[in-house]
N, C-alpha and C positions, 0 to 999 in steps of 0.2 A: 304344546311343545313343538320345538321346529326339528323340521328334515333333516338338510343340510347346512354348516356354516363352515363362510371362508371368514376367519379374522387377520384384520389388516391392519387394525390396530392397538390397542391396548386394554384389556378388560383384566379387571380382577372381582374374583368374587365366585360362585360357584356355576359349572356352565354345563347344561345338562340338552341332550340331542339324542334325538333317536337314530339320526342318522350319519352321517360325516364330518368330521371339524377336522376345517384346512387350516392352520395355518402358517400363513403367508409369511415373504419375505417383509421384516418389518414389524409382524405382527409381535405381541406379548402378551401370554397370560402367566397370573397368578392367584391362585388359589385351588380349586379342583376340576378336574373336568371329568363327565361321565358322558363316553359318546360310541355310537356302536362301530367307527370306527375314527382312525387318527393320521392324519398326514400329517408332519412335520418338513416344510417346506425349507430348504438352507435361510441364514436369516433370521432366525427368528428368537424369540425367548420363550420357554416353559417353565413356571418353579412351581408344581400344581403333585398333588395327588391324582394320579390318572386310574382310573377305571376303562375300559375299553370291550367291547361285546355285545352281543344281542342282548336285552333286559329281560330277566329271570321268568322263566313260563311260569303262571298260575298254579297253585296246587290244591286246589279245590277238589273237593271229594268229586269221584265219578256217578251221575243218576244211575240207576238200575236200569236193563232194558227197556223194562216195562213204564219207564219215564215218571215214577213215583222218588220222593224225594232219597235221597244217599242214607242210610243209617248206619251204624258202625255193624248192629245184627245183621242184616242185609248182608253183606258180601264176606263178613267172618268168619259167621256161624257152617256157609258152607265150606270154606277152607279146613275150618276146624275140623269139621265131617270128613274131607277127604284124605287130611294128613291121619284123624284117627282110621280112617280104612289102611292106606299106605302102610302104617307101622304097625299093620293086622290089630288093632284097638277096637275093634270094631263096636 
């Protein structure tokens, strides 16, 4: 996937960028564009669904310190421990 783009002249279709989409005087899109960010230059045409932003961090479970793999027991079991002390459950 590319960085940056200047469009200068006429795409349709879907246009996905990690990083900037110029476009230009002259330029035209249609269809969508997902870019992390967006100039719209005077001049131009858009008829697109636009998405606009950094793209979505990872949500992958966190490893434990000890670099053994993530289990759901792993980091539950002691929350559960601690909210049972909290509300004296002990």
């Amino acid at each position: 996937m590319v960085k940056d783009v200047v469009l200068t002249g006429k795409f349709e279709g879907d246009l996905h960028t990690l990083g900037r989409l110029t476009v230009a005087p002259g330029g035209a899109i249609i269809g969508s564009i997902d870019a992390g960010a967006l100039v719209l230059e005077p001049g131009n045409l858009v008829q697109a669904r636009v998405k606009v932003g950094p793209p979505p961090k990872s949500r992958g479970k966190a490893s434990p310190p000890d670099g053994t793999p993530a289990t759901e027991g792993f980091w539950s079991s002691g929350l559960r421990k601690l909210k049972a002390f909290a509300l004296g459950r002990r």
